[in-house]
Phi, psi and omega in degrees: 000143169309162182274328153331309182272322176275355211281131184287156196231101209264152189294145183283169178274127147311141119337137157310340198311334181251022173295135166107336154309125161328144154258155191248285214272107173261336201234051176305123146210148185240126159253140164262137172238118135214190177311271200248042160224164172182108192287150179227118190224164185238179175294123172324329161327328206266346164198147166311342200206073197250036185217149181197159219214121176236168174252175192251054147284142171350290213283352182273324162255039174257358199251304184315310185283324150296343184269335167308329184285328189264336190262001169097347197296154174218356172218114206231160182233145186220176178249165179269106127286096206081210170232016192283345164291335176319279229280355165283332182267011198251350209232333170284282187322301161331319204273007335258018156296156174290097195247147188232105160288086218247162166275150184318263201312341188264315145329296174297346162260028155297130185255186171107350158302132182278162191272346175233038159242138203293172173317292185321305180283358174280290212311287175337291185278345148306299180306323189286358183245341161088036183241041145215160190249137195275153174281134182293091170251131187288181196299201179274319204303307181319316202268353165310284186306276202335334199283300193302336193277344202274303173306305170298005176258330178280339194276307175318309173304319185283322161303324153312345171285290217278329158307305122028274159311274171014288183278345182307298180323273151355275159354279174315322160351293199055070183220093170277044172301004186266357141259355174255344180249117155354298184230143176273352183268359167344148178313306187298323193258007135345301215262330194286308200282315170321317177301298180303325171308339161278338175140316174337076175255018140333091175302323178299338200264304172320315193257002147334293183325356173324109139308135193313328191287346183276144174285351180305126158283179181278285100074271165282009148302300207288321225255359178274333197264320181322041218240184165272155186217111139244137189349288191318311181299313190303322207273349145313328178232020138300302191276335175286352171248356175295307188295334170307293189297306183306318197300304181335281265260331198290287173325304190308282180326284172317333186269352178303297179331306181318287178305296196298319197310297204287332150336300187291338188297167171254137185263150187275334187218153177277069224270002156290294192306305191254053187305166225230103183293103162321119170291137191265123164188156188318150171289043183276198185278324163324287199292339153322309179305308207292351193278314185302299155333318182270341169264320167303335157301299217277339127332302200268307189286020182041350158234179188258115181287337201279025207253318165275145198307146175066333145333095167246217214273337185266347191258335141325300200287314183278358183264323183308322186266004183240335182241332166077184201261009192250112172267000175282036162251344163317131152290153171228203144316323188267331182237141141317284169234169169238115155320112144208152203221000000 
């Protein structure tokens, strides 16, 4: 390993600014995150060499949570740089410290650093005096889901690109179904667009194709379908309904995720004991799932969230996974402040 990645770092003097301050956190480490590096500093007691510079391959920061563990530290603070601290705080936090995820700018408005005492060595002696506040991250179980919900709002979009192409395609056409149809990934019209990718330009057959349920007439389907079909375009919009499809198919999988996750929370209510009164509406297949879904929320939150206006199913799933179920970390009417770390 390098002398770069093991190289020891020697510490600067503090400022005096904070003389005269309690010290609360005696077993204190302050880290500076960056990209391929991460400064460490400890109480001075604690080592001989008590600001030292790792590097951020796994096993250097699995070598960091032991040497924070052999110097006694139980509690450390960093700044949210990026994303380059997730997999450090995430390998701290295993290892069973207490990590404070702090913001930049709420450092700096501490005043009294000096311009050549290192990052670390603020972070440190700042914590160690109890004058920083952690930034709100929910538990691991939490932070699981949010990572799946986080992921399907990018899957979505991306599908949503591609529908996008979709009507482009169309467009250039001049096949405006996306005015004779509601939704273009719709059954009908779906059934419509396969058809023609097959070869099929009959407009009356095409539009045979219809679901009963669409409001459209055959009459202006048909008179929707009268377009140019050039190549260059179907073949624009092959690949824009392949991809529509992968993505759909993409979504489908993540939302599997979704369910075992959500699985896993322990329910707060018995929805045997305390059923989850059914909102009156067909008995579709749709609506069963979504009934299901919705009494596995109101089990893990204990109440039925989607009861409030504009609260639906995806949006109960993004409050959860962004705020976690312990509302005792809130401020409220009743408390002064709330601890969150």
């Amino acid at each position: 390993m390098s002398q770069k990645t093991r190289g020891k770092v020697k510490p600067k003097k503090l400022p005096k600014s904070l003389a005269g301050l309690q010290r609360i956190n005696l077993n204190a480490a302050g880290i500076d995150i960056s990209a391929g590096e991460h400064y460490v500093a400890v109480p001075a007691d604690r080592d001989p060499q008590p600001v030292q510079r790792f590097g951020t391959y796994t096993s250097e920061l699995h070598r960091l949570a032991r040497w924070l563990k052999d110097c006694g530290i139980t509690t450390v603070a960093m700044e949210s740089t990026s994303n380059y601290w997730v997999a450090l705080f995430q390998i701290l936090e295993s290892a069973g410290l207490e990590v404070l995820l702090v913001n930049a700018r709420h450092v700096k408005n501490v005043p009294g650093k000096k311009s050549d005492v290192l990052d670390c060595q603020w972070l440190q002696e700042l914590h160690t005096y109890g004058l920083l506040r952690g930034s709100f991250r929910p538990s691991d179980q939490v932070c699981q889901l949010r990572s799946y919900l986080r992921h399907r709002d990018n899957l979505v979009r991306g599908a949503g690109r591609h529908i996008q192409h979709m009507q482009k395609a169309l467009t250039e056409m001049n096949l405006p179904l996306h005015r004779v149809f509601s939704d273009l990934t719709g059954l009908s019209a779906m059934l419509i667009i396969e058809a023609i990718l097959q070869g099929e330009r009959d407009a009356t057959k095409l539009a045979a194709m219809k679901d009963g349920r669409a409001k459209a007439s055959v009459e202006e389907i048909v008179r929707a379908l009268e377009g140019d079909y050039r190549a260059e375009h179907l073949f624009a919009l092959e690949q824009a309904v392949r991809l529509y499809r992968t993505y759909s198919t993409m979504i489908a999988e993540c939302d599997s995720k979704i369910a075992l996750q959500l699985a896993s929370f322990a329910p707060k209510v018995d929805p045997s004991a305390q059923p989850l009164p059914e909102k009156a509406r067909k008995k579709t297949a749709a609506a069963q799932a979504d009934f299901q879904m919705r009494t596995q929320l109101y089990s893990i939150c204990g109440v039925d969230l989607t009861r409030i206006p504009g609260f639906h199913l995806l949006t109960v799933q993004a409050l959860i996974s962004e705020i976690g179920l312990d509302m005792g970390r809130w401020r409220s009417e009743n408390t002064s402040a709330a601890g969150s770390t």
